[in-house]
C-alpha positions as CSV (number, residue, x, y, z in Angstrom):
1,X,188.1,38.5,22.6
2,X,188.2,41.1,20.3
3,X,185.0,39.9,18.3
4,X,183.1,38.9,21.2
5,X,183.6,42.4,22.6
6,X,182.3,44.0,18.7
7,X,179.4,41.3,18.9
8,X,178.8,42.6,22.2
9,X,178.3,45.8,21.2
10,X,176.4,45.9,18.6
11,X,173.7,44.1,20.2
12,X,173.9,46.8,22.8
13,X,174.1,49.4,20.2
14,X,169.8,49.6,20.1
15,X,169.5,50.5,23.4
16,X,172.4,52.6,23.5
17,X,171.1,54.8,21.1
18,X,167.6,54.8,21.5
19,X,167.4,55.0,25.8
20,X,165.7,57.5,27.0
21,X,164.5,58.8,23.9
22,X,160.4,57.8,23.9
23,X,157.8,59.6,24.8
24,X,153.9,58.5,25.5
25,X,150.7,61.3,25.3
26,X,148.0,60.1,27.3
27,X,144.5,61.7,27.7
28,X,141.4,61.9,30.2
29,X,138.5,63.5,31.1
30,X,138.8,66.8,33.6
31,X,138.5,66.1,37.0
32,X,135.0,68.3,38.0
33,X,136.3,69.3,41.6
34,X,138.6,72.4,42.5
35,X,142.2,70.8,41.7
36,X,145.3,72.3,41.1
37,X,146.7,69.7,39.4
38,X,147.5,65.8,37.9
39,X,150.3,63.8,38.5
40,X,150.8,60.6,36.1
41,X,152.7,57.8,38.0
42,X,154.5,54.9,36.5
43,X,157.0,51.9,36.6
44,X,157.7,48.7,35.4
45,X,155.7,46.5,37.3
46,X,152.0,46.5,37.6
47,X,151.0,48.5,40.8
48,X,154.6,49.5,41.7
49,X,154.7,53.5,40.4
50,X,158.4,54.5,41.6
51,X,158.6,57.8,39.3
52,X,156.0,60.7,39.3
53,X,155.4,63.5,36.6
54,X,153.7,66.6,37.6
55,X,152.0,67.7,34.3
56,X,150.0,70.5,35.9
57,X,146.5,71.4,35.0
58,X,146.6,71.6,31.2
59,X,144.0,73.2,29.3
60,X,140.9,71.3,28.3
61,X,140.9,70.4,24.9
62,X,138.4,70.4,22.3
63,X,136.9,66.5,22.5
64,X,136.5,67.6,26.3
65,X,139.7,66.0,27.4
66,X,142.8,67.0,28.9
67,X,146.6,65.5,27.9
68,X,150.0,64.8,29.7
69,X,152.8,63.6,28.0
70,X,155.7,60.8,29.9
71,X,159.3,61.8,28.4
72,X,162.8,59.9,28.7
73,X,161.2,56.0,28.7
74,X,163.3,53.5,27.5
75,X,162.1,52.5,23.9
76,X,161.0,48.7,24.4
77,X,160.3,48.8,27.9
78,X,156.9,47.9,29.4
79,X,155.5,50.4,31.6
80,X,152.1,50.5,33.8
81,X,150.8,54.4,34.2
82,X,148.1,55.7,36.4
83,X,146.9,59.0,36.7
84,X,145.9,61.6,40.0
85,X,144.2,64.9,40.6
86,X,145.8,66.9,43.8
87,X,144.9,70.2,45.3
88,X,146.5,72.1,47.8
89,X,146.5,70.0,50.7
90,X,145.8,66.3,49.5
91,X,146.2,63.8,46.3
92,X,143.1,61.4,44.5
93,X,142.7,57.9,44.4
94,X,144.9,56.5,41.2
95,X,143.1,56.1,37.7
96,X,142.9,52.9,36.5
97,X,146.1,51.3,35.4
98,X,147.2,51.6,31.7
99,X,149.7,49.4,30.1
100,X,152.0,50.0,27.0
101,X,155.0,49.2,25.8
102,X,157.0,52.0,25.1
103,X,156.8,52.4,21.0
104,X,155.4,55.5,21.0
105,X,156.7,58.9,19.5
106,X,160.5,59.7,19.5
107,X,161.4,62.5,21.3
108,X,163.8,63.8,18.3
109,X,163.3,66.3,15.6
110,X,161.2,65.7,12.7
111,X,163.1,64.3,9.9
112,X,163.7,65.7,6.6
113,X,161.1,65.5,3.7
114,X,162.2,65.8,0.1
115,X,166.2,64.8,0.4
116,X,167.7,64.6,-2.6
117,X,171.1,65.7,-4.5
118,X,170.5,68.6,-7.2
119,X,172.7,68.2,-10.3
């Protein structure tokens, strides 16, 4: 019982560690009319968006673009994303749909360059 409860474990141990802990930027071109703001939408099944980030109106890059970041997705999961503009009293039409499986960046400091012991 013992082993199959280590065994058990460990193969937990991945997910354990690592939930919660990716991030994904996206990117898109600026909506033209008078908005206040995007929300990017998202969940695990295609057309089904149960959570909802309010990123704002961020600046407009230099390529012309604008970004959003999604934080706290489980690492390994598949997610489907779409993207809206709002204003003050009413919300877009969604973007199209974008798929990924959630790879992407870490969210966790940078690591150390240059680690070595000094004799």
């Amino acid at each position: 019982m013992k082993k199959l409860f280590v065994i058990l474990l460990l193969s937990l141990l991945p997910s354990l560690l690592f939930a919660g802990e990716c991030f994904e930027d996206f990117s898109w071109k600026p909506n033209t009319d008078a908005i206040t703001g995007y929300n990017i939408w998202y969940g695990t099944a295609s057309g089904v968006y149960m959570t909802i980030i309010d990123v704002g109106k961020p600046d407009v890059q230099a390529d012309g673009r604008v970004n959003g970041r999604v934080r706290d997705l489980d690492c390994g999961e598949a997610y489907y994303f779409v993207c809206t503009a709002y204003d003050t009293t009413s919300e877009s039409a969604p973007s199209n749909e974008v798929y990924i499986k959630s790879v992407g960046g870490l969210d966790r400091p940078a690591t150390p360059k240059d680690f070595r012991i000094e004799k």
